[in-house]
Each structure stands twice: as C-alpha cells, then as structure tokens.
N, C-alpha and C positions, 0 to 999 in steps of 0.2 A: 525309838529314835535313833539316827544314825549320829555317830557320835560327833559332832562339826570341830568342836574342841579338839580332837585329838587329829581330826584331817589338816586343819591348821598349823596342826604340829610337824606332820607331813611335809608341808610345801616350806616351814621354815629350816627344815631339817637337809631341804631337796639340795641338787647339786645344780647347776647354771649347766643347760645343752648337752645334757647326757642327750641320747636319742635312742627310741624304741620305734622299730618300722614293722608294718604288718600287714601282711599283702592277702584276700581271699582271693580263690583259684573255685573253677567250675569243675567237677569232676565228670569225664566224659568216656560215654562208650567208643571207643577207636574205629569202632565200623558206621555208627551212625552220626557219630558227633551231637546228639539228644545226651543230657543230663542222667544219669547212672548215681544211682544212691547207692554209693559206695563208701562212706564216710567211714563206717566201723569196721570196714576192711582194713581200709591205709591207718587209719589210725591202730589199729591193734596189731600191722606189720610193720606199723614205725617203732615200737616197743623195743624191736631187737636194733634200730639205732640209737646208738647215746642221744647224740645232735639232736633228731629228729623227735626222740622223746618228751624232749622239753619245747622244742618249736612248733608242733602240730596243736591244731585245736579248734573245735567244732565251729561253727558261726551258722546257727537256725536249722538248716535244711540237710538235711544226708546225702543231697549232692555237690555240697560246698568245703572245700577247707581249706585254712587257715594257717600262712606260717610268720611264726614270729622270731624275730631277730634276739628279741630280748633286749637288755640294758646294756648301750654301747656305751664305750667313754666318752664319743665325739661321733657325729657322722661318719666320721670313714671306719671306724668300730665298728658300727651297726651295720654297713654297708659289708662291710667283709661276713660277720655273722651274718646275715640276711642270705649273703650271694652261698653260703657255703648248704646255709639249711634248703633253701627251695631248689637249686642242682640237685641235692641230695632226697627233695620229695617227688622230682620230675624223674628222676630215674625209677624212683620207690613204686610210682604209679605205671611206669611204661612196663617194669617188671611183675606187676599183677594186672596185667591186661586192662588199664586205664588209661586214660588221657587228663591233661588240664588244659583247662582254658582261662584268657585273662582278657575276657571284657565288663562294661558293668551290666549286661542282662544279656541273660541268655537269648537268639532270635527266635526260636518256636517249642521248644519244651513247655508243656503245659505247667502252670505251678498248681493246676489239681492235682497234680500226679506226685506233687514233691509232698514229703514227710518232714517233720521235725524231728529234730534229733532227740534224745532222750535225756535229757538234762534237767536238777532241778529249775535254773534257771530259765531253758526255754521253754521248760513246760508251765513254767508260770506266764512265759510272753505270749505262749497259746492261750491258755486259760483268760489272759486280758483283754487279748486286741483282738483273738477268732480273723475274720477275714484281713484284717489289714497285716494280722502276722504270715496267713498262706500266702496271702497276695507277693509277699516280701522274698522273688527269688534275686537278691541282686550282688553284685561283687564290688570291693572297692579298696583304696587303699586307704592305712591310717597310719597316721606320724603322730608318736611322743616326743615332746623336747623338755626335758626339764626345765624347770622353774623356780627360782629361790625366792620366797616370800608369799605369802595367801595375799596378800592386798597387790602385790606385783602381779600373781597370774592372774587376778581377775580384771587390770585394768590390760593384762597382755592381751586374752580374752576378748574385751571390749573394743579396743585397737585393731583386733584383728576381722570384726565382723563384717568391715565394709570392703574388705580385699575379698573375701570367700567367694563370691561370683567372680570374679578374676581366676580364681583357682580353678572353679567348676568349667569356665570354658573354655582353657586349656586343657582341663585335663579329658573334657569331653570324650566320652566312649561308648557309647548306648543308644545309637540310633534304629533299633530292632524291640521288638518286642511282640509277642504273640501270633509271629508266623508274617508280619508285616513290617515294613518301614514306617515305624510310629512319627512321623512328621519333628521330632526331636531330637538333639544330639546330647542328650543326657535324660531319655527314659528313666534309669534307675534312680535318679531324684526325684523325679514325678510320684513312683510306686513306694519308694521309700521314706523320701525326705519330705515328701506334701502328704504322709499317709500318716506315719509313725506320727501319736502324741508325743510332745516335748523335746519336738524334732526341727531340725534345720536352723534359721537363723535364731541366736538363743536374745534376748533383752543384755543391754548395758546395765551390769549392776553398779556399776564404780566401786563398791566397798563391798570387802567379803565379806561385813554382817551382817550384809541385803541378800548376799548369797546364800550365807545360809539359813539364814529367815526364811529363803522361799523353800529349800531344802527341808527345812525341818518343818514347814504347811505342807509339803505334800505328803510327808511321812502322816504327820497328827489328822488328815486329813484318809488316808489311808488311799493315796494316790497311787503310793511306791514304797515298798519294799527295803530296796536297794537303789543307791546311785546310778547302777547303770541303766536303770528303768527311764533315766534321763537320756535321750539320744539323741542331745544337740550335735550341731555339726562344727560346732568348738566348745571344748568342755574343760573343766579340772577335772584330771583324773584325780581320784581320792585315795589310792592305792600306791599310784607311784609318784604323786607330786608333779606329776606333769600336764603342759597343755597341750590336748590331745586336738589333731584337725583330721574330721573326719568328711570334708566336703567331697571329695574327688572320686572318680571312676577307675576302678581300678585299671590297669594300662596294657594291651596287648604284649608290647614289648621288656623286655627285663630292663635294657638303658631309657627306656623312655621311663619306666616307673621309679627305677634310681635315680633321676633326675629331677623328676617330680617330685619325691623325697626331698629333695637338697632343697628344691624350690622351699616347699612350706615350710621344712627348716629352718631355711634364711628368714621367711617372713617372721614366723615365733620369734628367734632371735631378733630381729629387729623392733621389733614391737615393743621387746625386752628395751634394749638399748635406746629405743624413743622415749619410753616412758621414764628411765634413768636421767636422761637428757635432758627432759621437762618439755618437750621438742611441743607446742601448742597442741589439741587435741578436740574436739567435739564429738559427741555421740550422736551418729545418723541417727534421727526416728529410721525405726523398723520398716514403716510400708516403703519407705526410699529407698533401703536396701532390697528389700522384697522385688522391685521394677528391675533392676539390674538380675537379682537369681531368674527370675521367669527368663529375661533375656537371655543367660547361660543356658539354662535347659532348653530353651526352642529353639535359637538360634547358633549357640557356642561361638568359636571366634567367626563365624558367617557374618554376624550380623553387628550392630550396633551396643555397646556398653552406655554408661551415665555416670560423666564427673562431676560427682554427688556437689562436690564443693564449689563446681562453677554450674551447676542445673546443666551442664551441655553437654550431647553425643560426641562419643568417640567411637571407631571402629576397632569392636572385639581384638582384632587379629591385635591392634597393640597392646595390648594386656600384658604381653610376654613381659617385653621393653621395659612397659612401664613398674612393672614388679622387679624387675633386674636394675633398673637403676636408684628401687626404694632402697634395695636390699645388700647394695652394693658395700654398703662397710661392713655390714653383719657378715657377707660370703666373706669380705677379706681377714675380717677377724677368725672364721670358724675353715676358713679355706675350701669352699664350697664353687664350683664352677657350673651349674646344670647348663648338660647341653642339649634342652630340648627340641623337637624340630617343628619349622614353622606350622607344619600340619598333622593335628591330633587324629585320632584315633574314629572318629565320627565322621571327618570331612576324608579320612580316606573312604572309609567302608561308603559314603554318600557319594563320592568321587565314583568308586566301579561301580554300584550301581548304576548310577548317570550314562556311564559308559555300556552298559548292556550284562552286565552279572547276575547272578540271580545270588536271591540271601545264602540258599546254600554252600553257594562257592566262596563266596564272600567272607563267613565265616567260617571255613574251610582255611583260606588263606591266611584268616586271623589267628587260628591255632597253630597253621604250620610257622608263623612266625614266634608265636610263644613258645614253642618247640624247640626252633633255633637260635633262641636269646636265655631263657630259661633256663633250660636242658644243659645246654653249652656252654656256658659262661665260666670263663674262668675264676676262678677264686683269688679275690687279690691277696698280695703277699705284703 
C-alpha cells in the first residue's frame, strides 16, 4: 500500500505557492530536424554541470528531456532557476551536436523509431500500457504550486477542473502529427491525454478520504504501483505536497512558456484563495467538462468554449480574459503579470500553413524561435 497517512502529512507540512516548473524539450538532429535519441548523451554530459545535474531528467522516450526548476520560494524563484537551468541545457546540446525543440508533438518522426528510456519506472510504463506508452511521443509543460492542507488541495483540485480546457486552448501547440496537419490544435492530448489510463480530466473527490480510498483500490487492486501511475491532468503530487497541472503544450517560445507558467500559477492560487473565502462552488459532472476539452483539442482558441454555468457558447479566443480577470487578486497577491499573446502556438503554425508553407518549414521556424528565446534568454537578476 502506498502510505496515504503519511502523504497527508505532506500537504500539512507543505508551504502555500512555493512553485516548481518543468518544461520537456524534443531532442533534435540540427541537419534534419527528426527526433535524435540522444537522451543518455546530454544527460551524462550534464553530469559535469552543478545546475544541470540536478535539473535534467528523463520523460519516457530517449529523444525527450526534461528540465526542472526545482523548489522556488515564489514564482519569480522558479522562474530565475528555470531560465538559468534550460540556457544552460540549450547550450549543452548545441555543444554536442544537438538541437531542442519546444512543441507538444513532434510533426513526422515516427514513434516506431522512438525507444524508452531505461528506467525502472518507465520500464514498468512499457511493460503496462505496450502501445499506448510507444504511441506517447509528446512534450509539455508542468507547474507545481504548493499547497497547505490535504483537504485544501483536493478541493484546490476540484476547483480547478473546470478551467483546464481554458488552459489547454491557450496553451494550444500541436497541430502536426505523423507527417500531416492532424486537423487539431492540440494533437498531444489526443495521443496522450485520451490514451493514458488515469488520465486527463481527474473526478471531484471533495474529501481527501475519498482520495485516498481510490488510491489505495488501485494499489489493493493491483492497478498501480506508484502514484505516478496516476496521470491526471491535475493531481496531488505526493512527494512534494503540491498541485501539480499538467494540461498544457509545451510552448515554442521561452516568454510564452513563462507566462504560461504564471498563468496556471495564478489559477492554483486562486483556487486556494476561493476556497479560503468559501467563495460558492459546484462540481461540473465530468461529461460537461469533457464537451468543452474536446473543443480545446480540435478547435483551441479558433472555435467555441461552454459557460458550464450558463449552458451557453462563448468564443475560445476569450478564455485569456476571462482567466485574468478570475485570477486577478491571486496575480496581485503573488505578483504575477503573464503576458501571453493573443495568438498561440497552433494558430500560428495553422496561420503559415494557410498561407502556402510546408510542415517542414514550419517547424523549422518553430525551432529557430526556441533557439532565440531559449538559448538567449537572460537570466534575471
């Protein structure tokens, strides 16, 4: 059994908006721009940086990796560590004859060609899931916020599941997949988030005894292992006491992804702060959220969202808005400003296609921007 008693302990122990950021990156050959299983290179040449040695880390496939910020005090903490460690792995890679890329899918790399990394971990997520773990070649980003109290972050959790497609089609980046324009602006939800058991939008538990009641059926049950075998798309982490969101694509750009950051920052914190408040609340049924995610993955801000709470259409595109004005006492408390731009990552790359590009160039132009945002970014002081 996993030990729920002592996770509990955890989140009462936890500290209020600590934040841990964590970005995957595509590992790319510099002449074709095709996915290069390079994992256990960078990683065993990051060894001889301090930083890097605690910030790199695997995620499924040996042409993927992973940098983590670690435990900030505050978002501009994590943000400074964040920006110092991935400068520092966009060089690491230019200097052993590699590239990264920061979309959520790759546009024509086969994922027959990709390998699992060698972990006991993912060699157990092989051994479980076979196709739906190859199938899984995707990148994305993920935010820790901490959270003080086990019954606080599952109702932060709860609060937060009906925002998650708000998140997803902003953060939209994955309109390619398998050598074609997949008709979607968030493919790597589709392959991931509709694929993976235990995945995407998670149930309202209201009470973290129901939580870990389910937790400890899947263990007795011999579902899962380990917690992480859960891979909702808002979770308790169990490790660090925090509410982990893992909806979003990861971002071409370095200020669009650090803005994106601050975004779901603010939301966790707010969530926090509604449910402190007593601010009134109702748990969506699932299949009502579920109509609104489908509409993030096909359409992104293109198309149409659902104000669950009035049954009526609104257009995507204000999702931004209306997140920034939920979130607006949480930014002014935590001092968060995101300045995202009105056009994501999907409706560019659909934008030059439209225009006469081909995928190649397309994502072509998407690395050389992760290049010159990534690569370059100052380190704030």
């Amino acid at each position: 059994m996993l030990d729920m008693p002592r996770v509990r302990e955890v989140f009462e122990a936890s500290t209020d908006f600590t934040v841990g950021l964590e970005e995957e990156f595509a590992i790319l050959d510099p002449r074709t721009l095709s996915l290069a299983q390079r994992f256990e290179d960078l990683r065993s040449a990051a060894q001889e940086d301090p930083v890097l040695a605690e910030a790199v880390a695997g995620e499924l496939i040996k042409s993927e990796i992973e940098i983590r910020s670690g435990r900030g005090e505050n978002f501009a903490d994590a943000v400074v560590r964040q920006r110092e460690a991935r400068s520092r792995l966009f060089a690491l890679a230019a200097a052993h004859d590699a590239l990264l890329g920061a979309t959520g899918t790759h546009p024509w790399s086969a994922w027959q060609e990709q390998e699992i990394i060698d972990t006991e971990h993912y060699r157990r997520v092989q051994e479980s899931l076979q196709y739906v773990a190859w199938r899984n070649n995707t990148f994305s980003l993920h935010v820790h916020v901490g959270v003080n109290g086990a019954e606080r972050a599952i109702r932060v959790c709860d609060r937060l599941r009906a925002v998650m497609p708000e998140l997803l089609a902003i953060s939209a980046n994955s309109p390619f997949l398998d050598g074609r324009h997949s008709g979607l602006h968030s493919a790597r939800s589709q392959i991931f988030t509709k694929s993976f058991p235990r995945c995407g939008i998670p149930d309202a538990f209201r009470r973290w005894q129901a939580y870990a009641d389910y937790i400890d059926f899947l263990v007795r049950t011999h579902s899962i292992i380990e917690f992480t075998q859960v891979w909702w798309s808002v979770r308790p982490h169990h490790t660090y006491g925090t509410v982990e969101m893992r909806i979003c694509d990861a971002q071409t750009s370095a200020g669009d992804s650090t803005a994106l950051a601050g975004l779901i920052t603010a939301c966790i914190a707010q969530a926090a702060f509604d449910h402190d408040e007593g601010v009134p609340f109702e748990d969506p049924p699932g299949r009502m959220i579920e109509e609104n995610f489908w509409r993030a993955i096909r359409h992104g801000l293109d198309g149409k969202l659902i104000d669950l709470d009035r049954a009526e259409e609104y257009p995507a595109a204000a999702a931004l808005d209306r997140l920034l004005a939920w979130t607006a006492p949480a930014r002014g408390v935590l001092g968060i400003d995101p300045g995202l731009p009105e056009q994501n990552g999907a409706q560019r790359q659909k934008r030059a296609l439209a225009e006469g590009a081909s995928m190649e160039d397309i994502y072509a132009a998407e690395v050389a921007l992760s290049q010159r945002t990534y690569a370059a970014e100052e380190v704030a002081t």
